[in-house]
N, C-alpha and C positions, 0 to 999 in steps of 0.2 A: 639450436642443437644441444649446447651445454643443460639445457632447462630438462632438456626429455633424458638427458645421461643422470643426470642430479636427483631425477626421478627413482630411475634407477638402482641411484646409489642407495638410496633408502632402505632396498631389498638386498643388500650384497652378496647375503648370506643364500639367497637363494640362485642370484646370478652366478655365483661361484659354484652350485651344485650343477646351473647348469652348465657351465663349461667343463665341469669336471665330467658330466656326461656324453656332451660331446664330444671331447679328446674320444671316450672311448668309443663312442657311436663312429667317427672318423679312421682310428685303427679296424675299423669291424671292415666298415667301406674300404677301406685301401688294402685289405687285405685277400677281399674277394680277387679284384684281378688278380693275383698271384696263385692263389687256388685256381683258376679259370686254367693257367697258363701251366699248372702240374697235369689238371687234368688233361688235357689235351696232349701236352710235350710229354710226357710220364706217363700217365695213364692210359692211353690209346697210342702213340706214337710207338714209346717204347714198351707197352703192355704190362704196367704197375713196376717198372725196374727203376728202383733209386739209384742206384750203385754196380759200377762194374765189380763187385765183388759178391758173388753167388750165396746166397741164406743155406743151402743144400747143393751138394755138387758128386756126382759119380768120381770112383778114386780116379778110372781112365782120361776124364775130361781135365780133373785135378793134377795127373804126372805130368798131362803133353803141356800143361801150360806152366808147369816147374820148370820142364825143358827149356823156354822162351823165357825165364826168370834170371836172372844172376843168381849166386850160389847163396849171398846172404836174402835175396828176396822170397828163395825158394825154400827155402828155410824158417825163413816168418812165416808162410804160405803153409805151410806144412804143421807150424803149431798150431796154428788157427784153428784148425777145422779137427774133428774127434776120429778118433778112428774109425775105419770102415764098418758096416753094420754087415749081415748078412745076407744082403742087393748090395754090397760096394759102395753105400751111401756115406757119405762126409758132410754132417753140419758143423757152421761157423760157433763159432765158443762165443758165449755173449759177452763174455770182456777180452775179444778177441780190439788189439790197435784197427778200428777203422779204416782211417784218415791212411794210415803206414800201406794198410791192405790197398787200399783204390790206388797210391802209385803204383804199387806192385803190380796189381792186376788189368792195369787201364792196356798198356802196350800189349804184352800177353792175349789179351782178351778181343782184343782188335787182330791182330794175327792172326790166332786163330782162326777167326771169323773169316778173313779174307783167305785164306785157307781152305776154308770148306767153302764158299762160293765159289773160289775157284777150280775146287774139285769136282763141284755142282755142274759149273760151265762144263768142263771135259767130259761129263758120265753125256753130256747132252749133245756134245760137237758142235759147241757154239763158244763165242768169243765176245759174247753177250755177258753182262751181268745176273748172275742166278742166282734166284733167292734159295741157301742150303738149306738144308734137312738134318734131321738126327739122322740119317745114315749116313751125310756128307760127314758132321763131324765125328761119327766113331772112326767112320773109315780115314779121317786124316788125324786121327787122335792115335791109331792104332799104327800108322806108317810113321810115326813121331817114335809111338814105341820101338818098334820095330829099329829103327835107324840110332837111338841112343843106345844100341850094343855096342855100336862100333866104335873103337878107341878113338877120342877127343872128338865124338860127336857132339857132345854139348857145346863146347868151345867152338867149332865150327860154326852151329847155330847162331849161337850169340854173335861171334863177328859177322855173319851176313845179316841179322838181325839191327846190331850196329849200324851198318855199312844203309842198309835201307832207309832206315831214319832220316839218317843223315840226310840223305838226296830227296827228302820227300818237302815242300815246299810248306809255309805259314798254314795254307786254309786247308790242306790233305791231313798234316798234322791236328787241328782242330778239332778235325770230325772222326778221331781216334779214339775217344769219348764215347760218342753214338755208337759208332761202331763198336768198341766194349762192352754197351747194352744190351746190342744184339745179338753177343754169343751169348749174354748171361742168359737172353729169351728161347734163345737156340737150345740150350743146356734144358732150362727147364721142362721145354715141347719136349723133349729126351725123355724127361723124366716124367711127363704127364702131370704137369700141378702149371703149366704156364697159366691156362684159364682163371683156375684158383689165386695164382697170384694177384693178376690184374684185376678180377673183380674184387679184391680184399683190398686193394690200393686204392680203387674208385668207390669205394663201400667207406671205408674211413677217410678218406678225403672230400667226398660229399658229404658227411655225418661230420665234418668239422666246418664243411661251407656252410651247412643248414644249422649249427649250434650257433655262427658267428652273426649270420644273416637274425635268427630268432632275439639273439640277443642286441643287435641294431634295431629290432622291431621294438624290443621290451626298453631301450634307451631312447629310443625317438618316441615314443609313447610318453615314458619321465618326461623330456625334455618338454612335449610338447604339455603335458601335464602342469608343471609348473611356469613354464613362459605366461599360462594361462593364467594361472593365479596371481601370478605377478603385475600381468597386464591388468588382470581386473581388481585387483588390490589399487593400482597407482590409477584407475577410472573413476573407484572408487571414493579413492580418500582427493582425488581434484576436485569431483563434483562434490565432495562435500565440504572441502575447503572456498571454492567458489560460491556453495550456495552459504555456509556461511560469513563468509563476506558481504553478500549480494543482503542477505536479512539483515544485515549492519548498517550500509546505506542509508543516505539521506536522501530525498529527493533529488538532490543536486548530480548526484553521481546519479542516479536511477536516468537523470535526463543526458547525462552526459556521455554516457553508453548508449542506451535508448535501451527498451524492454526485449528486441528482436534481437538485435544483438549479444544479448547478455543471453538468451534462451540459447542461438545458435555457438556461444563459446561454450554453455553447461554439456550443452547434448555433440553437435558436430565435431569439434574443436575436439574436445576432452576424447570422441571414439576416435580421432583419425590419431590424436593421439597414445591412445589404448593399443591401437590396430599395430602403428609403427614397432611399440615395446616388443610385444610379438613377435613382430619380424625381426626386430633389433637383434634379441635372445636366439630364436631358432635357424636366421641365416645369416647374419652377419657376423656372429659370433663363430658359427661353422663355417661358414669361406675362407676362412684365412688357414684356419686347422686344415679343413682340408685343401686345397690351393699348397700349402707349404710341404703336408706330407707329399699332394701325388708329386709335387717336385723332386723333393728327396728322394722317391722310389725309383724317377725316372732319370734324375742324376748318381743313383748307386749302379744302375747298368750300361751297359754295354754297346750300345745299339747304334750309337755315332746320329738319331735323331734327334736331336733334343731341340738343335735350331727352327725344329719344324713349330713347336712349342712357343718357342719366343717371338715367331711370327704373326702367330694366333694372337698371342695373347696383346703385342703391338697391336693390330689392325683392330683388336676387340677396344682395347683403349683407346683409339683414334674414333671408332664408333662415339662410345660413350663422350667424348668429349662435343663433338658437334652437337650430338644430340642433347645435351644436357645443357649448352648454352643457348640454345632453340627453345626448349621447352620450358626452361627453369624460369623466367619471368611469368609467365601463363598460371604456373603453380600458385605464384606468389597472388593472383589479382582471382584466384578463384575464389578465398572466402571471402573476399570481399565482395564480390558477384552473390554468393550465400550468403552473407547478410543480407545483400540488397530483395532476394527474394523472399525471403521470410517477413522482412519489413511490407514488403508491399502486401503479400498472402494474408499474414495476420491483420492490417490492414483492411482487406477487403472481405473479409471473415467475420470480422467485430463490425463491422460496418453495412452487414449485409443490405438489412433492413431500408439502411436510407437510401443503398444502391439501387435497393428496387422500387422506393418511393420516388425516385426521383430518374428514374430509367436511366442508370448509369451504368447498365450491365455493359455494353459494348465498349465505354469507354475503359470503363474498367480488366474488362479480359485486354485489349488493346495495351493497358501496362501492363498488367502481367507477364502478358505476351512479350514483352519488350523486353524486363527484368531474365524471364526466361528462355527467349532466345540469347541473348548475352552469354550468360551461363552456359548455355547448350554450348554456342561456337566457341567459347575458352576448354569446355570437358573435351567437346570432338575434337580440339587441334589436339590437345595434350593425348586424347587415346588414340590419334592418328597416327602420332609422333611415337608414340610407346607400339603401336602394331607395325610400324614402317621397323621398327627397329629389329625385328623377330625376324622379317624375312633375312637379311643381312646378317643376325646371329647365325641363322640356318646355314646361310651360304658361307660364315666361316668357320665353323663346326665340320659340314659337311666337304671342304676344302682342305682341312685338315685332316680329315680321316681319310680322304684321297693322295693326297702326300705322303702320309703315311704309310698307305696300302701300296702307292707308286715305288717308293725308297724301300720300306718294308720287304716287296718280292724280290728287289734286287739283292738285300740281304741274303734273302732265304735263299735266292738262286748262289749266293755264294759260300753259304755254308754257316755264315756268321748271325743268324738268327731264326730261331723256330717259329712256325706258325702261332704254339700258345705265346710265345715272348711278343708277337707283335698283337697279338688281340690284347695284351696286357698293357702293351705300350698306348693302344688306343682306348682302350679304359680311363688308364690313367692321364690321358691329354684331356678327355672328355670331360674329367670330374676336373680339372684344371680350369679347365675354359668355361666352366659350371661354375663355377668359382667366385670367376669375375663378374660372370652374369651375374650373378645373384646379388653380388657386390654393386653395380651398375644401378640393378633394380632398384634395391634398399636407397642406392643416393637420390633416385630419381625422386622417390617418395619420402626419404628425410625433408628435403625444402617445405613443403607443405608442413607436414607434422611440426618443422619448425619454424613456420605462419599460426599454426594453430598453439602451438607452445606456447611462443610471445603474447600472443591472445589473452591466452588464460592467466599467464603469469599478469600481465597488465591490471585484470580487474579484481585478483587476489592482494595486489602490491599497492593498489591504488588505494588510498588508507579515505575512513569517511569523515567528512566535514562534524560530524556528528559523533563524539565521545563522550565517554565516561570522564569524571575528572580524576586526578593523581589520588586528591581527598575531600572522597566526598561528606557532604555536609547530610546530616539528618534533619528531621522535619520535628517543629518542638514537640516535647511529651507531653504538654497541657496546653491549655486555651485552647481557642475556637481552630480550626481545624477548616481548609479547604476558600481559605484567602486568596483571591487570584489578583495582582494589582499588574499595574503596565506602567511603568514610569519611564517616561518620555523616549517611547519605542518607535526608532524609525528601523527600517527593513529594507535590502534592496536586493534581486536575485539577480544570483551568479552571471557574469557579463551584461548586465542593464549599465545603461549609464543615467536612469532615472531612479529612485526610489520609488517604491511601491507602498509604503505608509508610511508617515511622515508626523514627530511628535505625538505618539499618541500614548495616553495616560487614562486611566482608569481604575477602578476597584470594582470589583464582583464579589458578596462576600454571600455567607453559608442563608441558606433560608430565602436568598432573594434569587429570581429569576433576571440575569442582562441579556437583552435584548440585541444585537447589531443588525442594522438594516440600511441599505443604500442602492444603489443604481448597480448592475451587472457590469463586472470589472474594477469596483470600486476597491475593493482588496478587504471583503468582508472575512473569504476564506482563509485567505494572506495572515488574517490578525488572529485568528481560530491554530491554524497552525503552527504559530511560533508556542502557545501553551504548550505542547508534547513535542516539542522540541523537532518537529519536521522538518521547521528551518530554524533557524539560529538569529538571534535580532541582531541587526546592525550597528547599532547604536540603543544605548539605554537597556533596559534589564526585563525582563517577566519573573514574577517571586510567586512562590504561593508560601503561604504563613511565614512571608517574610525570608525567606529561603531563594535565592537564584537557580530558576530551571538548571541553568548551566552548572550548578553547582550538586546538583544530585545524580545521581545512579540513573540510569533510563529506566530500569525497572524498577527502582523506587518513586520514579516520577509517573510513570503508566500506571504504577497502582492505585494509585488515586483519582487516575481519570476514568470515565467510560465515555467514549468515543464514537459517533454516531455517523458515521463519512456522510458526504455530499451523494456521490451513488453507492447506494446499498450492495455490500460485497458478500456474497453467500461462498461457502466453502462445501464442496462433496461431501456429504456423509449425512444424518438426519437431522430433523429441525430440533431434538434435544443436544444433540452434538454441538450444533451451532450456535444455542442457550446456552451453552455449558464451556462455550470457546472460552471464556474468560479466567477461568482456571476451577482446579478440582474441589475447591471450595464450594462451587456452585452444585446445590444438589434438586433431585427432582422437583420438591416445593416452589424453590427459588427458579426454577424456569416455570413452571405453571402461573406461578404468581407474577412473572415477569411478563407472559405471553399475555397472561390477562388483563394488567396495566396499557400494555401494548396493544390493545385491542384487535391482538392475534387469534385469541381462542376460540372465535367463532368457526374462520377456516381452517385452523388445524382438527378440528373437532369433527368438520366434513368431512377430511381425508378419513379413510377406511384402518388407516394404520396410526393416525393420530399425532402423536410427539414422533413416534417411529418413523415418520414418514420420510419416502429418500429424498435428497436434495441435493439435483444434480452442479454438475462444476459452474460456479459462477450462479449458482440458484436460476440457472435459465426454465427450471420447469413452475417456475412460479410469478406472478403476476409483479410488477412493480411495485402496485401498494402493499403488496406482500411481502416481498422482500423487503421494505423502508421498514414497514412494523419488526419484523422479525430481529432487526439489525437493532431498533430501539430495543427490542427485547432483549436482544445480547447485554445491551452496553447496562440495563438496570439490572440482569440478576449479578451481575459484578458486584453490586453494591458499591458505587463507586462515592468519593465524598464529593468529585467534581465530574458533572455532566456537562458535555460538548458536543453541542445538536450542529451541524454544518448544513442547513437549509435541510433538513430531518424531515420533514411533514409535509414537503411539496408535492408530493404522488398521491397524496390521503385527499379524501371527499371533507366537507366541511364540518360535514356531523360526526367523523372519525375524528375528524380533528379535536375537534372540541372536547370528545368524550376523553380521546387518550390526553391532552395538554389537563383535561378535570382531573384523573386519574396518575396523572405524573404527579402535579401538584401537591398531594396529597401522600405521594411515596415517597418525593422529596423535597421535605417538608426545613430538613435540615443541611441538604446539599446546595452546594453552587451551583446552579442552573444558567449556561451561557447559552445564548440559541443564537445562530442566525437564519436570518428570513428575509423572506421575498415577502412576505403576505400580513398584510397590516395586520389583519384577523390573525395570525397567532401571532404579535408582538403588542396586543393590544393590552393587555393585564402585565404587562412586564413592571417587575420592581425600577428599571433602567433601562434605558431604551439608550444605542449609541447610533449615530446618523452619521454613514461615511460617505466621504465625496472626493474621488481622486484620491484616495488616502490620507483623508485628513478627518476628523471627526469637526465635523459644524453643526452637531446637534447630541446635549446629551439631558438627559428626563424623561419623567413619563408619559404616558400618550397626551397626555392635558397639556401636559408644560407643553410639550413640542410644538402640539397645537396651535398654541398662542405665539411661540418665539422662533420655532425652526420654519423657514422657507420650504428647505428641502425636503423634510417631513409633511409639509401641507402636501408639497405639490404630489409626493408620492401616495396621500391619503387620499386626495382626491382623486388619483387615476384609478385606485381602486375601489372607492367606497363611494355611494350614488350621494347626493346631498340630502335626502331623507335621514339614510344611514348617518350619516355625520350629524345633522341636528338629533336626532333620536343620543345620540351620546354626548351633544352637550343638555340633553335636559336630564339625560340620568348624571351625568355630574353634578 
């Protein structure tokens, strides 16, 4: 977990834009319900009226509710608004006291109101509630006039006015508010602009929804813009920290991971990793922002539900906890299920050929099959376990918003909450209980990503058997040049408890051809590869001009070799590309001239495209003895001072043989030439010939000497050379 946050921290600067974007993308979201909740309560309920204190008010409607004012309220009331027009019209002064005016007018306004419904009721002979008209309140606006002639009628007023109040209980008092809206809608129908109002309230109120919503579009857009960059920045620089690691490697680590392994930490590993950042930035980062505001929103009101909240979000956390210790071992054993598949895959891929020579087809889909069933039933429980979870979120989500809607109507049936405040209340539970979800999710799929974290962090961390030294040593500036010596080099690979060569000592020097040759398994290639340091000697040294391998640069030590593998390794791209792999020194002569030593040039010459020609990955579109020459062609137009043939010539016919070993001869005339072989026939002209047996050298000279003194050299001459051949070469000696 710490590995994927550390990742992160790398980018802070952009991690910190994105939270800065998300605060506001979250203010955008939690402000919506509240807009929802004008529209509906304001907007439609009460038909665009913010305030019981009227924008425009007839003088009539304006004296009778001075009447129902105290003397200093009627007073405020009276400065506010401008003198009458010539319709009696009175608008509010824009630096008229607000806040002063709405006590003023809240009682007043309500009065009124019940006033003219109840004069409503009478015009109708009903004892029913009647919704008034502008002709209810002129006609009780003008019995108000009427009646403030008579001496201390206002005073009267006010005390029954008083007197009312008083006896009117919590929730009647309440909805003295509403009620004030409705003369202010009453007033305006009067006046003919009621329509106008409201649609200018829902015009600018939906033109502030849709400016907030566009701008949550244009912030989750950013957010998700850069999460992505960020994501593919930190996929980025893994896999190229991995893969340079991974080209640093020695054998020993290449075996200690295994090849499948290391493919599925570069590619699987690093995107589940990639994937997580992602979500890390986009919802993890927004849960808690939002989750903490719709709290705040729903702890600043009124509503007496909020326990409904803390029920949810209990039952949502008891969810997640079952569920997470259910499933969370399953996470942990899936890539290792994913490695085990790619091992086999790859495996049976590279292997086709002997599967079908040897009709192992059924055996083989049979593991397959085994590897990926496995797999299968560890993905199915975990997406079981993750689909069983949905229905249970549903049903307390959808339990919640019924408790809501249950306690909710009881509310509204009592006065103490409107329909927009409870659609806002369930907004905000939703994006609450979204919250945790999300939260939930993100944990389910952290464990994994921090399986694949460890992963990767492991084979970054894991340092190679195989370095550069502190200081290194140069190679002399004069004398002979490309000395290979072995003094008294034993060798034993990582967890053996035998040694795999044992004392062995030798010289190779410039102009001569060494020979090594022995029995399969003898550790011919074992001794080839301690020169370029692919493994490291155990005991005793390898020098060339006198110099300890270990003691040089790796690329000052590679520059001097040209390296010819045991199997021939072709790389994508063309057969000059792959002459040329040796670095930019190499130019088009020096692969012509290479190909042609290599006695390549016949068949590149058939191809249609020539040097051009493609060569697919791992050179699978070319023959084997094709690919062997091709690879000796690499390693000479190097120009290297030391050649190292690793059993180089075994795919070649005898007369290829011959011609390319005439023609190598002769290009390196003043290089080290090491070979090993299987085949008498090219170690037969060797300057030195070494004979290994169980990792021991028991035979070193030329073909003659051995002849006469090595056992083990006879016995291997004779299994391949008839006894004609062998006389016919001692009478040309």
């Amino acid at each position: 977990m710490t590995k994927i946050f550390k990742q992160l921290g790398r980018h802070w600067a952009a991690c910190l834009a994105v939270v800065a974007l998300l605060i506001v993308q979250a203010y955008c979201d939690l402000s919506l319900p509240d807009y929802t909740s004008k529209i509906v309560d304001t907007g439609i309920q009460q038909g665009g009226i913010e305030s019981p204190v009227p924008d425009t008010v007839r003088s009539t409607t304006l004296q009778a509710l001075e009447l129902l004012m105290s003397e200093d309220d009627a007073a405020l009331a009276n400065e506010a608004y401008s003198a009458p027009d010539a319709d009696g019209m009175r608008t509010l002064n824009p630096d008229a006291d607000t806040a002063a005016l709405e006590n003023a007018f809240t009682t007043p306004d309500a009065v009124l109101y019940m006033a003219a419904a109840k004069n409503a009721a009478t015009a109708a002979g009903t004892t029913d509630t009647v919704v008034p008209t502008a002709y209810d309140l002129d006609a009780v606006a003008t019995q108000l006039a009427a009646a403030s002639q008579a001496p201390g009628a206002r005073e009267m007023l006010q005390s029954q006015l008083t007197d009312g109040l008083a006896q009117l209980d919590e929730t009647v008092a309440d909805s003295l508010s509403s009620q004030a809206m409705l003369l202010v809608a009453l007033e305006y129908d009067a006046q003919g602009i009621a329509h106008d109002v409201q649609m200018s309230y829902l015009l600018r109120t939906g033109g502030q929804m849709l400016a907030l919503t566009l701008l949550m579009v244009a912030v989750a857009v950013a957010v998700g813009f850069i999460a992505s960059r960020v994501s593919a920045a930190i996929g980025r620089d893994l896999r190229r920290d991995v893969f340079r690691t991974v080209v640093g490697y020695s054998n020993a680590e290449i075996e200690k991971f295994s090849t499948a392994s290391l493919i599925t930490r570069t590619t699987n590993d690093i995107q589940q990793v990639q994937f997580v950042c992602v979500i890390l930035l986009r919802m993890v980062a927004y849960a808690p922002i939002l989750g903490i505001g719709g709290i705040m929103h729903v702890a600043s009101g009124n509503t007496g539900l909020e326990w409904i909240i803390f029920v949810a979000v209990a039952a949502l956390l008891a969810l997640i906890a079952v569920l997470m210790n259910v499933a969370m071992p399953k996470f942990k054993q899936m890539q290792v299920l994913v490695d085990r598949l790619n091992l086999v895959s790859r495996e049976i891929l590279t292997g086709i050929m002997p599967i079908r020579a040897f009709s192992r087809e059924a055996f083989e889909e049979k593991r397959f099959d085994r590897a990926n069933t496995d797999l299968m039933k560890t993905q199915l429980f975990t997406n079981r376990t993750m689909v069983a979870m949905m229905p249970f979120m549903t049903l307390i989500m959808n339990g919640t918003s019924l408790l809501i809607v249950w306690f909710g109507g009881k509310a509204m049936d009592l006065g103490s909450m409107q329909v927009g405040e409870m659609i806002a209340f369930i907004t905000y539970t939703m994006q609450i209980v979204m919250s945790f979800l999300m939260l939930s999710m993100v944990a389910v799929m952290l464990p994994r990503a921090g399986v694949a974290a460890d992963r990767i962090d492991e084979v970054i961390k894991t340092p190679s058997t195989i370095h550069d030294p502190a200081a290194p040593k140069a190679l002399p500036a004069d004398g002979t040049h490309g000395v290979v010596a072995f003094h008294d080099v034993s060798f034993r690979y990582p967890g053996s408890d035998e040694d795999a060569l044992e004392h062995i000592s030798f010289t190779a020097r410039p102009g001569e051809t060494t020979a090594i040759i022995g029995s399969t398994g003898c550790g011919k290639s074992t001794l080839l590869n301690l020169i370029p340091r692919f493994y490291d000697v155990t005991e005793g040294s390898v020098t060339i001009d006198g110099v300890d391998v270990r003691d040089m640069t790796q690329a000052q030590l590679h520059d001097e070799l040209g390296y010819v593998p045991q199997k021939g390794v072709l790389f994508s791209g063309t057969i000059t590309s792959n002459l040329k792999f040796g670095g930019d020194h190499i130019t088009d002569a020096d692969a012509e001239q290479a190909a042609e030593i290599a006695q390549a040039t016949e068949f590149i010459s058939a191809k249609p495209e020539g040097f051009d020609s493609p060569i697919a990955q791992g050179g699978s579109n070319v023959s084997g003895g094709q690919k062997q020459r091709l690879s000796i062609a690499r390693a000479i137009a190097k120009h290297p001072q030391i050649y190292l043939f690793d059993d180089s010539f075994s795919a070649l016919d005898y007369k290829t043989d011959v011609a390319l070993r005439r023609a190598l001869k002769a290009k390196t005339d003043n290089a080290t030439v090491i070979i090993v072989a299987q085949r008498i026939s090219t170690v037969l002209h060797a300057n030195q010939i070494l004979v290994l047996d169980e990792g021991r050298i028991v035979g070193k000279g030329t073909h003659a000497q051995l002849m006469e003194s090595c056992p083990a050299y006879q016995e291997i001459a004779r299994s391949q050379l008839s006894q004609k051949e062998l006389n016919l070469q001692k009478e040309g000696e």
